[in-house]
C-alpha positions as CSV (number, residue, x, y, z in Angstrom):
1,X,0.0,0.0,0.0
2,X,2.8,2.5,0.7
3,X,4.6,1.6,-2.4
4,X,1.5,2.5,-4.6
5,X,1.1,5.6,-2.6
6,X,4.6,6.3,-3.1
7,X,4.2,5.8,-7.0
8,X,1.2,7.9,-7.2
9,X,2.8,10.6,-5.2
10,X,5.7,10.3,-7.6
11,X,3.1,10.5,-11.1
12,X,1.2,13.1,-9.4
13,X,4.6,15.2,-9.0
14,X,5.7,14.6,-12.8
15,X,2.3,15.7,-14.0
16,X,2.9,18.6,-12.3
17,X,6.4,19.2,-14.0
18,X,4.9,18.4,-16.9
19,X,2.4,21.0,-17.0
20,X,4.6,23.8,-15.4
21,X,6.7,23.2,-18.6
22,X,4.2,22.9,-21.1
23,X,1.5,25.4,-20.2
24,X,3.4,28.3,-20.4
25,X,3.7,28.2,-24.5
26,X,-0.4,27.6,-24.8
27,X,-0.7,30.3,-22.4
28,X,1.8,32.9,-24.3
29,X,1.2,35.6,-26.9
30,X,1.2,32.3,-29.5
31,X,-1.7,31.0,-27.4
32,X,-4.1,31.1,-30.3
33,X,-1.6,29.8,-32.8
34,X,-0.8,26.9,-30.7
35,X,-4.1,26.0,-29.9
36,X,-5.7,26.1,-33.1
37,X,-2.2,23.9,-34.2
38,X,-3.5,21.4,-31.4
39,X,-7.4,21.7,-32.0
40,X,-6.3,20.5,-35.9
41,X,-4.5,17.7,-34.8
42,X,-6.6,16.2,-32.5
43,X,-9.6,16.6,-34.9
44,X,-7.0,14.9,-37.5
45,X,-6.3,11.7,-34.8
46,X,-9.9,11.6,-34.7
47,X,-10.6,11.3,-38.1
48,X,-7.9,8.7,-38.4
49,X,-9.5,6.5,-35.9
50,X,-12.9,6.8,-37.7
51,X,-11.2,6.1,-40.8
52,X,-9.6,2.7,-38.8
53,X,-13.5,1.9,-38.2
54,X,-14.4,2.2,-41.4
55,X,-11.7,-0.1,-42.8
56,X,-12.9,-2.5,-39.8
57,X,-16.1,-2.9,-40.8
58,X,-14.8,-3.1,-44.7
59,X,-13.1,-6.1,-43.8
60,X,-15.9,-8.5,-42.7
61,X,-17.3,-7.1,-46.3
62,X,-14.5,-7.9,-48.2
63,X,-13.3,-11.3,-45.9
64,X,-17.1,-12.4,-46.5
65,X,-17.1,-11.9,-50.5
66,X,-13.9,-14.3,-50.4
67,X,-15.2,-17.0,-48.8
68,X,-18.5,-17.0,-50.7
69,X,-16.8,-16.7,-54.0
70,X,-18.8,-13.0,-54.6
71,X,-17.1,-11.6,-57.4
72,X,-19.5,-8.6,-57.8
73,X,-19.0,-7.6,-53.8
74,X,-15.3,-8.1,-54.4
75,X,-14.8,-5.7,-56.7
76,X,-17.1,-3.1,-55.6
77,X,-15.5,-3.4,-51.9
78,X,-11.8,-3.0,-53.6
79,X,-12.9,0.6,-55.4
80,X,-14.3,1.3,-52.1
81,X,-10.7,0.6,-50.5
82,X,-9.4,2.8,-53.0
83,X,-11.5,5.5,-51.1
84,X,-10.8,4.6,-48.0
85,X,-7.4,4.2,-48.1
86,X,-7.0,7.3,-50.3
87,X,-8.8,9.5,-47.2
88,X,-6.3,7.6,-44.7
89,X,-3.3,8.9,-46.5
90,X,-4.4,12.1,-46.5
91,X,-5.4,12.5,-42.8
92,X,-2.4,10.8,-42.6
93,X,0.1,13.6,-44.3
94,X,-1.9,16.4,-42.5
95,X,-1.8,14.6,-39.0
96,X,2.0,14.8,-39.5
97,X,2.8,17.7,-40.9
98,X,0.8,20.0,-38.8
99,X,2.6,17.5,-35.8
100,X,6.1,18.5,-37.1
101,X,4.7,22.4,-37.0
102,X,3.7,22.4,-33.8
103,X,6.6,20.9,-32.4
104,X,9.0,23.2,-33.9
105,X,6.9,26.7,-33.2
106,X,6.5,24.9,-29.6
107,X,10.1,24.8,-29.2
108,X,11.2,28.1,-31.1
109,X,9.3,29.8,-28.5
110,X,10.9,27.7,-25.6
111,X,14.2,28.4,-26.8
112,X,13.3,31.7,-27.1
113,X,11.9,31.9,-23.4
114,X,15.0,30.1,-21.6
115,X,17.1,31.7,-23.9
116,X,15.7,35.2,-21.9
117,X,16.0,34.0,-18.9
118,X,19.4,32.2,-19.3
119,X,20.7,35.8,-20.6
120,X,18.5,38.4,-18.5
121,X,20.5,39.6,-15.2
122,X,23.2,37.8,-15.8
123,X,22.0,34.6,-14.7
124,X,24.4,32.5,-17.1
125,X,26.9,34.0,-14.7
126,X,25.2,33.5,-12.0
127,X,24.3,29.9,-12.7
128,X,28.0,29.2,-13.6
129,X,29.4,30.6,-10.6
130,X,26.6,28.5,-8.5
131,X,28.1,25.1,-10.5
132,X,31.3,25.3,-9.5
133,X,30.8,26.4,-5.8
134,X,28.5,23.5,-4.8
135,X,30.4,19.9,-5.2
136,X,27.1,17.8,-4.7
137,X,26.5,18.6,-8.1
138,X,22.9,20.6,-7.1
139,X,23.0,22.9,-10.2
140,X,22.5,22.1,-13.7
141,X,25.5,21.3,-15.5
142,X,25.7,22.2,-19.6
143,X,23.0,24.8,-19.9
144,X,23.8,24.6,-23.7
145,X,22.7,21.2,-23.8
146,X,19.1,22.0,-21.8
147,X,18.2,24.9,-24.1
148,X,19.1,23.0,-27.2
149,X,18.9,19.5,-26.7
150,X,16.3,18.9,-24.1
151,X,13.8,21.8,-25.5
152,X,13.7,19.7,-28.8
153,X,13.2,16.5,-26.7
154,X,10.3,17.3,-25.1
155,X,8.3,19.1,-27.1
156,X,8.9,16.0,-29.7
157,X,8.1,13.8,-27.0
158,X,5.1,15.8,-25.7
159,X,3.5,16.1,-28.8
160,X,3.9,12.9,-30.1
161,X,3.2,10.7,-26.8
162,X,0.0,12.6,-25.7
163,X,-1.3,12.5,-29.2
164,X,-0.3,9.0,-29.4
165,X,-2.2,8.4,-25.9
166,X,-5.5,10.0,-27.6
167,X,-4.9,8.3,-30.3
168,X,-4.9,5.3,-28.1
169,X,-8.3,6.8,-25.7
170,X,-10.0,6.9,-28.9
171,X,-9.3,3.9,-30.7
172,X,-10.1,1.8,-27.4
173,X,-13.9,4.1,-26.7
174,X,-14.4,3.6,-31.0
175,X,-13.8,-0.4,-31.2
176,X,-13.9,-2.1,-27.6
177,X,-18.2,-1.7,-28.4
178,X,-17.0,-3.6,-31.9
179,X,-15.3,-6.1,-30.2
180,X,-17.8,-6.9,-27.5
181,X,-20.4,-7.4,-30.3
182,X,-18.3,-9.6,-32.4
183,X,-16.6,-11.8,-29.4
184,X,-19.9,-13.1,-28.6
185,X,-19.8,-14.9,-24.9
186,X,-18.0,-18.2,-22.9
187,X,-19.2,-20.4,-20.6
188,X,-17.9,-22.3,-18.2
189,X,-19.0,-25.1,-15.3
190,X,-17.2,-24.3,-11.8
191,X,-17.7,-25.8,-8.6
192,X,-21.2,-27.2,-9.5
193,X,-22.1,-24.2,-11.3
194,X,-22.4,-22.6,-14.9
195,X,-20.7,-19.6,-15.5
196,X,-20.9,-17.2,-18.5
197,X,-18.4,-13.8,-19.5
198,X,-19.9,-11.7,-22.0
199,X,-17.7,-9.8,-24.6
200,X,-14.7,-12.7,-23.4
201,X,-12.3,-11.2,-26.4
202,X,-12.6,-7.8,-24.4
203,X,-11.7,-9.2,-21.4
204,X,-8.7,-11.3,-23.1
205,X,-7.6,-8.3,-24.7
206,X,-7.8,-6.3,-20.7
207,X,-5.8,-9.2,-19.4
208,X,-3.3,-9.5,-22.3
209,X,-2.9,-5.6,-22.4
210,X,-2.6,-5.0,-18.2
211,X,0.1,-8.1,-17.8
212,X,2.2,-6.8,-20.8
213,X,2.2,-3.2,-19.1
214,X,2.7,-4.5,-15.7
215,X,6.2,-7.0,-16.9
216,X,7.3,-3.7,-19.1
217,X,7.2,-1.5,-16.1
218,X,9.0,-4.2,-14.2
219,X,11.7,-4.6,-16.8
220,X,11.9,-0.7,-18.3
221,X,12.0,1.3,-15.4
222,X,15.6,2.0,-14.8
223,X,16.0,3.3,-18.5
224,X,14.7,6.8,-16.3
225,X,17.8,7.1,-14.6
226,X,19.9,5.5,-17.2
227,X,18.5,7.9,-20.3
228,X,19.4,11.0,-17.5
229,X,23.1,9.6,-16.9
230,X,24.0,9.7,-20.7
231,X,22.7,12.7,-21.6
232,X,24.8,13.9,-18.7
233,X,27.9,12.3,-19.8
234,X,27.8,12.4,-23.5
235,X,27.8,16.7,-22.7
236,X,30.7,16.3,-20.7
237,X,32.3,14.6,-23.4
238,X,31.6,17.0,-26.0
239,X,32.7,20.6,-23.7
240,X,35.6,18.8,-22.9
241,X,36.4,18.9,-26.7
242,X,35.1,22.1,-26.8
243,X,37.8,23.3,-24.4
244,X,40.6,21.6,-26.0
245,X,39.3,23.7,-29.1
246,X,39.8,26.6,-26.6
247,X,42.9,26.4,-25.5
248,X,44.3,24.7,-28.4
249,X,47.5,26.5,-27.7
250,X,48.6,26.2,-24.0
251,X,47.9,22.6,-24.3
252,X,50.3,22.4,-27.8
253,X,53.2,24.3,-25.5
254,X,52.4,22.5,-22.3
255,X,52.6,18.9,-24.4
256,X,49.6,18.5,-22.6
257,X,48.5,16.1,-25.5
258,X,48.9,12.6,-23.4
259,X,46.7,14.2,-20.9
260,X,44.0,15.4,-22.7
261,X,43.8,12.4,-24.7
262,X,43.2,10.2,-21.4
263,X,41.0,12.7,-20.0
264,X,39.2,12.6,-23.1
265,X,39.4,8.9,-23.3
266,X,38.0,8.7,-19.4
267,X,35.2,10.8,-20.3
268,X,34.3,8.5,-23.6
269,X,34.1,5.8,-21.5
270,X,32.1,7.0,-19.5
271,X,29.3,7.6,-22.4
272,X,30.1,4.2,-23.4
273,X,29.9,2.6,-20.0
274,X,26.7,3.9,-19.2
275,X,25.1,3.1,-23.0
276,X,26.1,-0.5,-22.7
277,X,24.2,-0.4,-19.0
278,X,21.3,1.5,-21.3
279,X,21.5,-0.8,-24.6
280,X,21.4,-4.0,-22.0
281,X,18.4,-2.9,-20.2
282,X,16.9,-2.2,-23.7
283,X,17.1,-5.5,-24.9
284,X,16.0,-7.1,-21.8
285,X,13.0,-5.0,-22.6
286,X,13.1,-5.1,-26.2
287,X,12.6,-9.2,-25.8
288,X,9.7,-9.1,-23.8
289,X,8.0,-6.5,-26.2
290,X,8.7,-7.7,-29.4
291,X,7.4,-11.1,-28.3
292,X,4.3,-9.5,-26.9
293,X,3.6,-7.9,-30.0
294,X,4.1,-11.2,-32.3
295,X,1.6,-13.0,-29.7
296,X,-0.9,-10.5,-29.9
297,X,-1.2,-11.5,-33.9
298,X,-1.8,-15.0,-33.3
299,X,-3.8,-14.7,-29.8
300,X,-7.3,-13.2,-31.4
301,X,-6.9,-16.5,-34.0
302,X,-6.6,-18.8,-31.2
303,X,-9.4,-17.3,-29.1
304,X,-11.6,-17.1,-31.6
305,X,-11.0,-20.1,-33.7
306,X,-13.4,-22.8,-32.2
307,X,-16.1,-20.9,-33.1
308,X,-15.2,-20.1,-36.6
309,X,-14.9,-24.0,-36.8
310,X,-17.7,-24.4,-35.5
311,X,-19.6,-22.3,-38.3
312,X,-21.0,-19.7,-35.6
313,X,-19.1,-17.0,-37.5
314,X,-17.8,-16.4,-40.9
315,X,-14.1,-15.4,-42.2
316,X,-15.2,-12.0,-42.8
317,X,-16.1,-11.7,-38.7
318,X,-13.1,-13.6,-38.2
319,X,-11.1,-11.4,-39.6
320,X,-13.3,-8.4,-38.3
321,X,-12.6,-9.8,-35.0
322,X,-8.8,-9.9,-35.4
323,X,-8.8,-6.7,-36.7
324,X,-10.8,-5.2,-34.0
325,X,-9.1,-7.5,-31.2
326,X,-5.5,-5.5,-32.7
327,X,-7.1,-2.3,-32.8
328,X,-8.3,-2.5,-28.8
329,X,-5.1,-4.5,-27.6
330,X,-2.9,-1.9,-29.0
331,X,-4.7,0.7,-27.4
332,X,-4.4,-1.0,-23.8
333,X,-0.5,-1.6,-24.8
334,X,0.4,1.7,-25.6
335,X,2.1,2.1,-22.0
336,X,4.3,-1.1,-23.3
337,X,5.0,0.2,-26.8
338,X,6.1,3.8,-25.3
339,X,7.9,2.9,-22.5
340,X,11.2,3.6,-23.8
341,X,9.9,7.0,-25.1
342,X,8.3,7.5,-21.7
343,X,11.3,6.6,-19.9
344,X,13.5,9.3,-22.0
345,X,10.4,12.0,-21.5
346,X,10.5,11.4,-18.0
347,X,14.1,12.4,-17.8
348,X,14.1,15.0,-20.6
349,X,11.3,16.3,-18.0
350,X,13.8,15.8,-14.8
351,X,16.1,17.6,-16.4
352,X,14.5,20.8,-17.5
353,X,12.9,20.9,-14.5
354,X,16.3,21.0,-12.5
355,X,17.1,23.6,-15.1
356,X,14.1,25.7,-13.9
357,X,14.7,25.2,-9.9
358,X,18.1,26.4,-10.8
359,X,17.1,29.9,-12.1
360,X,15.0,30.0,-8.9
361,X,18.2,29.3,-7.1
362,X,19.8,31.8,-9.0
363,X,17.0,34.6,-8.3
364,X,16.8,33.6,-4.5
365,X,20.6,34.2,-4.2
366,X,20.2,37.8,-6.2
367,X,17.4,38.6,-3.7
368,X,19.6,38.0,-0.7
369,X,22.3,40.4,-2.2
370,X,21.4,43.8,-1.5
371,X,22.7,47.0,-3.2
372,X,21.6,50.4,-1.8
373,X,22.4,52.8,-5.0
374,X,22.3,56.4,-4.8
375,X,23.0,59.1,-7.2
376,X,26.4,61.2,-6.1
377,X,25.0,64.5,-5.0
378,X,28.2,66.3,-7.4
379,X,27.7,63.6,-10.0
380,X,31.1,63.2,-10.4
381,X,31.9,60.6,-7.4
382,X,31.5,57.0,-6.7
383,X,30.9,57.0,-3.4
384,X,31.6,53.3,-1.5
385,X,29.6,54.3,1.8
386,X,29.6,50.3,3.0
387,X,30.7,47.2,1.4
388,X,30.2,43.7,2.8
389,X,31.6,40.8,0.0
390,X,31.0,37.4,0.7
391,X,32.3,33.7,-0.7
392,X,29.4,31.5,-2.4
393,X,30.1,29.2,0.9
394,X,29.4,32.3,3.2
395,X,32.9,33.1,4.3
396,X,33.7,36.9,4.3
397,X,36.1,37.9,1.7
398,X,36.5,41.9,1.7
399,X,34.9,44.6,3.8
400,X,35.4,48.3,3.3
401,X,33.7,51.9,3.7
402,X,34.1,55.5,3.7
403,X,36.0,55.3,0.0
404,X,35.4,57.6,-2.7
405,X,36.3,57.8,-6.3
406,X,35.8,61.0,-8.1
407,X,36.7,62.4,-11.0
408,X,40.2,62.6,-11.9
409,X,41.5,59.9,-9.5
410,X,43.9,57.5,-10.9
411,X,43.8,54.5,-8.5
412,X,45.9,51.1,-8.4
413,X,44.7,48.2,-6.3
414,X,46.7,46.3,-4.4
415,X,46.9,42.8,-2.2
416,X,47.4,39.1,-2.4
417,X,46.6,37.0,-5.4
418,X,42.9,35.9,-4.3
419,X,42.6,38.4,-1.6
420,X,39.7,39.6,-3.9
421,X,40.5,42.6,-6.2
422,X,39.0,41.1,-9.3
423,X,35.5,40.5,-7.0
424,X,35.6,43.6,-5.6
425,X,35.4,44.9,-9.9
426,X,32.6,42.3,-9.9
427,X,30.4,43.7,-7.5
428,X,31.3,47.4,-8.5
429,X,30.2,46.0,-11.7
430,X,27.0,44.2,-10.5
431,X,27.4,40.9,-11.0
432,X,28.4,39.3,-8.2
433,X,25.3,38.1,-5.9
434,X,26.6,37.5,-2.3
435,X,27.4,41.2,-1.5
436,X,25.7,43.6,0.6
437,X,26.5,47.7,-0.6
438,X,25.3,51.3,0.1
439,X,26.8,53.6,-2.9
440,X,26.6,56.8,-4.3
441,X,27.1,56.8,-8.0
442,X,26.9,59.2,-10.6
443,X,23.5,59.1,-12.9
444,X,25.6,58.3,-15.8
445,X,27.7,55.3,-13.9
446,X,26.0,52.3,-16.0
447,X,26.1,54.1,-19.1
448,X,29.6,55.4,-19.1
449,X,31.5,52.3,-17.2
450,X,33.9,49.9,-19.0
451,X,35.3,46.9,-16.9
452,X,38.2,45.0,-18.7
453,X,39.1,41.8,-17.4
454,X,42.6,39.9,-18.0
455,X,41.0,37.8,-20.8
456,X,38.5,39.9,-22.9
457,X,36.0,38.0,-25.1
458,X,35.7,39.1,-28.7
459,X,32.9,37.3,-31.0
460,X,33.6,35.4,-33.9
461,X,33.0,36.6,-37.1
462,X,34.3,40.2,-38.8
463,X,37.0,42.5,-37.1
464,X,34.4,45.3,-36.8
465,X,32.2,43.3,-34.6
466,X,34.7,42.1,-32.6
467,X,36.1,46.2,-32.0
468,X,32.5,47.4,-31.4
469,X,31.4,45.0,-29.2
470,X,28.2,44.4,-27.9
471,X,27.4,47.8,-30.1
472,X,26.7,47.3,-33.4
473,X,29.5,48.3,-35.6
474,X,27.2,50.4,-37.9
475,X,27.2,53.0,-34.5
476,X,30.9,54.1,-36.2
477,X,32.6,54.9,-39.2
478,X,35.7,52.8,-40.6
479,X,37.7,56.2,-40.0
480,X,36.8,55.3,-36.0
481,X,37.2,51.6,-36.2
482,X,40.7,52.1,-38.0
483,X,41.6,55.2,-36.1
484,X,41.0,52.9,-32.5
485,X,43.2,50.2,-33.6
486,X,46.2,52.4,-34.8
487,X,46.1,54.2,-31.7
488,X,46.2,50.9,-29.8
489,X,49.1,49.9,-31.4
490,X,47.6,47.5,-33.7
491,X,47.8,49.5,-37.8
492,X,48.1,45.7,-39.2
493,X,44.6,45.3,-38.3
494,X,43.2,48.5,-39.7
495,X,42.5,47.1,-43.4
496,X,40.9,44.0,-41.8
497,X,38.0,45.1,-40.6
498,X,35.8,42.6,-42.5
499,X,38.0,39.6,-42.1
500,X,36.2,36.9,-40.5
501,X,38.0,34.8,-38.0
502,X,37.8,33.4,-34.3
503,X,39.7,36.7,-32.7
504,X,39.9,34.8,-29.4
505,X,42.6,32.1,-30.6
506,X,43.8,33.9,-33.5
507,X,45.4,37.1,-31.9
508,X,48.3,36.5,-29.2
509,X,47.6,37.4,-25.4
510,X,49.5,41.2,-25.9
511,X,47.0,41.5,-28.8
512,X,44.0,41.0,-27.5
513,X,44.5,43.2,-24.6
514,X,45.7,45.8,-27.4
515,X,42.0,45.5,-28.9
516,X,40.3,45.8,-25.8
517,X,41.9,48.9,-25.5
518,X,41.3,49.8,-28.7
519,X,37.5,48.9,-27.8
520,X,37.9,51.4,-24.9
521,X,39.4,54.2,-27.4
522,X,36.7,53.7,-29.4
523,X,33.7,54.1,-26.7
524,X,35.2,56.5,-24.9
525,X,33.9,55.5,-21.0
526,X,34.1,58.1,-17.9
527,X,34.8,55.4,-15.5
528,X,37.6,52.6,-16.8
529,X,38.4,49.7,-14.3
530,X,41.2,47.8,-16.1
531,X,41.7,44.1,-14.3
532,X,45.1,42.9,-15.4
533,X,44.8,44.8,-18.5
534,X,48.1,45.0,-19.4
535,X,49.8,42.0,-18.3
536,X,50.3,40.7,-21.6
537,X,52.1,43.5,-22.7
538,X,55.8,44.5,-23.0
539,X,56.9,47.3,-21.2
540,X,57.2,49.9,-24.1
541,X,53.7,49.1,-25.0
542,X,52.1,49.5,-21.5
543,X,54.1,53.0,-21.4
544,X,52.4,54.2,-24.5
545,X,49.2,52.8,-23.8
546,X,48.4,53.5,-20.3
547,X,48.5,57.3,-20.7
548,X,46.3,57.5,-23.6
549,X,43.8,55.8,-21.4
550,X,44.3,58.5,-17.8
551,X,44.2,61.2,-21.2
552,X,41.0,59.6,-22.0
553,X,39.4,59.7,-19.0
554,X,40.4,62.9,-18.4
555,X,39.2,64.3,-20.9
556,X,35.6,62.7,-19.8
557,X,35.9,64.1,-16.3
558,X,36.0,60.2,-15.3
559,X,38.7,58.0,-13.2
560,X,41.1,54.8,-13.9
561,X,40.9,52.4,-11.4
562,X,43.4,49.5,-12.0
563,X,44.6,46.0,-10.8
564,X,48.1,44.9,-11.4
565,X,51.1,43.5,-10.0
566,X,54.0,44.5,-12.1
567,X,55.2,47.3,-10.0
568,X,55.7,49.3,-13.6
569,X,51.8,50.2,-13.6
570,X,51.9,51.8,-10.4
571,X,53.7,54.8,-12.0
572,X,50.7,55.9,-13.7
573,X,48.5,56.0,-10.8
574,X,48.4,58.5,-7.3
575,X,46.7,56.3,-5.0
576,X,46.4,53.1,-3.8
577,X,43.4,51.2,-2.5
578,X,45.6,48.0,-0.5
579,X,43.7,44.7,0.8
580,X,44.8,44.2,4.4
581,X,43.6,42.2,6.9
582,X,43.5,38.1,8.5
583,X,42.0,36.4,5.1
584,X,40.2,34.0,7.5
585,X,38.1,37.3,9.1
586,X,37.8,39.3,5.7
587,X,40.3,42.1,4.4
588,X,39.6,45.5,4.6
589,X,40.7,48.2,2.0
590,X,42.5,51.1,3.0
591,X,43.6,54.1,0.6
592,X,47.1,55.3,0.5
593,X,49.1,57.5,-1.6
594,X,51.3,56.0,-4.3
């Protein structure tokens, strides 16, 4: 009793994941769209079944005109084939075409909706930074793989296992009434009495149907948790390619070759570990099913055989009764004949799901961080009245208050590798989640703020994009673009602007930094907080770089705020914010002149 509460409980649960997931889209701007999509279909499935009763009843016709040697009947019930089988096809073709629509406008606008929500306030940042801070494996891992993967999964199983399930409802309600009629009844003496079953076939057919579900459930249900496991593994096979791809280079100057190639190889065997584990509990299943189906053609012949003998019924009904007995029996084994596509729904599901709890995770850890923002009274300070940064684990990591930055400041930050620089630019930024703040900042702070980490991304595809980056390179002139880079020390690129290439891993480390730069040249910010920014650089070209930038921001009444360890950048900067402090209680910044 427990265990079938505990199984309810659990359907009850994945109906309700189901429908969280699902609804959404029929509830959307698309609503009408989508529903009149479904409304077509499920008038098309039942058309098709209708159809299925027609071609029922033609056999007893047709069977009938055989055995009585009815030439007339025969031919006339072959034209009427012709008919029948002619409005099939068509139902047929519509039924799956307007299918295939739905389920790809179903997940365009899925993609489109956790594409939003992956992307809106940073939460691909967010859900990254969660990933790697929790070792229980709590968050999602390969959001790539949910949003294009697992949205194409389950709107193809969706579609096609709840139409397949009406398809089933309807077939059963539109021939079990057949069947009863045809199957006639059987009697039996038990215990001194007679006993009599009406519509036995039905009952046979109930029997047949519930067994075969019952063993397939038996025998298919860890192909859930299996069908999970590979879709887990096989996308930690492919992003560790992916990063190979990446860093193509340190791994070619580290040799790292042998090593990749057995981490590679562990993760492969992985996917092919657990797919042997999945293909051996498919077979197991696959005998069972493809033996239940080849019974289930013999099994109406059987049953209903001593009375065709016996001249109670004709071929035609015995063939109406097969056909009819195939019809219902496939309807009550739809759970068998599915239940490998329900076992990879079900974790499709499980996964998407976890997808969506993460996000919530995501939001709940946003809500905790709390910013207090002010705009400067003078508009031309940052004000850092009281700031509280935290690890993802809780720990404190970096306290400080009572700093300012105004305009004109040109201000180096200083402290131990992982005493927190680059998260104190993170939170300034407003990205990092598990900080508490009260600042004062100008009105034109987010508008007019550049952050440049040690590694700046560039998009693939022309120069110009890459150079304008996120604006749209039509916002400036080639005259701009080409200015930028010559001024950044990069004239070989000025004639390239519409050369298409991977920028990330075709420009050395010194140039990429030179292009970020020339990114900041070109947009001209108030407020420049360069992370490393030069590290890649030789010393000539930091010295002719870095004062075009404090000239920059100059000339925009901003400030240069900078981390760095050669001792070289600290020339170009007055003041010094320095991380102090036990690392175990928090550091503290404290501003000192340079």
């Amino acid at each position: 009793m427990t265990t079938t509460l505990s199984r309810l409980q659990s359907f009850r649960l994945f109906a309700r994941k189901v429908a969280a997931l699902a609804l959404p889209y029929f509830q959307s701007e698309e609503k009408w769209k989508a529903r009149a999509l479904l409304a077509a279909i499920v008038a098309l499935n039942l058309g098709a079944v209708y159809m299925l009763v027609l071609i029922n009843d033609w056999n007893r016709v047709f069977y009938d005109a055989l055995q009585n040697k009815d030439a007339a009947v025969f031919w006339r019930e072959l034209g009427r084939f012709t008919y029948l089988a002619f409005g099939f096809i068509i139902i047929a073709v519509y039924r799956f075409y307007l299918t295939q629509l739905l389920e790809l406008r179903w997940r365009a606008w899925m993609t489109g909706h956790y594409l939003d929500r992956w992307l809106a306030h940073k939460a691909f940042y967010h859900l990254e930074l969660a990933r790697f801070s929790k070792a229980d494996g709590a968050t999602p891992d390969n959001p790539d793989q949910r949003i294009s993967e697992d949205v194409n999964q389950f709107t193809a199983y969706t579609v096609s296992l709840s139409m397949g399930l009406l398809n089933a409802l309807v077939t059963l309600a539109s021939f079990i009434g057949i069947l009863w009629s045809l199957s006639g009844s059987f009697g039996f003496d038990f215990n001194g009495g007679h006993y009599v079953i009406p519509g036995f076939m039905v009952w046979m057919a109930v029997v047949y149907a519930l067994a075969g579900s019952v063993i397939t459930h038996f025998l298919g249900r860890p192909l859930i948790g299996l069908n999970f496991r590979q879709q887990r593994v096989e996308a930690d096979f492919r992003h560790h390619m992916v990063r190979v791809r990446e860093y193509s280079e340190s791994i070619a100057l580290d040799r790292g070759e042998p090593v990749e190639r057995q981490q590679a190889g562990s993760r492969f065997s992985e996917v092919l570990a657990n797919y042997l584990r999945l293909l051996k509990r498919q077979k197991t299943l696959t005998w069972f099913t493809v033996g239940y189906g080849q019974a289930a053609v013999v099994f109406p012949f059987i049953v209903a055989a001593p009375r065709f003998f016996s001249g109670a019924i004709q071929l035609g009904e015995l063939m109406q009764i097969s056909s009819a007995f195939g019809r219902v029996q496939d309807a009550l084994s739809w759970f068998v004949d599915n239940y490998d596509s329900l076992a990879a729904w079900r974790a499709t599901t499980d996964r998407l799901t976890s997808f969506e709890e993460s996000f919530a995770q995501v939001q709940q850890t946003a809500a905790a961080a709390h910013a207090e923002l002010r705009t400067a009274a003078d508009g031309n300070t940052l004000q850092i009245d009281e700031l509280q940064i935290r690890l993802p684990d809780g720990r404190p990591l970096l306290a400080a208050s009572g700093l300012a930055l105004r305009a004109g400041d040109h201000v180096l930050v200083r402290g131990p590798s992982g005493s927190g620089k680059s998260t104190l630019f993170r939170t300034l930024a407003g990205i990092w989640p598990w900080a508490q703040a009260r600042l004062a900042r100008p009105a034109d702070f987010d508008e007019r703020v550049m952050f440049l980490p040690q590694r700046p991304y560039f998009p693939n595809g022309a120069l110009r994009d890459a150079l304008a980056y996120p604006a749209p390179p039509t916002r400036y002139t080639d005259a701009q673009l080409q200015q930028a880079l010559s001024e950044a020390l990069l004239p070989q690129l000025a004639d390239q602007l519409d050369r298409q290439d991977t920028w990330g891993q075709k420009l050395s480390g010194g140039e990429q930094q030179r292009l970020a730069i020339a990114r900041v040249l070109l947009k001209r910010p108030r407020w420049l907080f360069l992370d490393e920014a030069s590290s890649a650089l030789d010393e000539d070209a930091e010295r002719t770089l870095y004062p075009k930038l404090r000239a920059l921001v100059a000339q925009e009444n901003g400030a240069l705020v900078s981390i760095a360890h050669r001792p070289t950048v600290a020339a170009f900067h007055e003041q010094q914010w320095r991380l102090e402090g036990d690392p175990a209680l928090g550091r503290g910044l404290h501003v000192q002149p340079s």
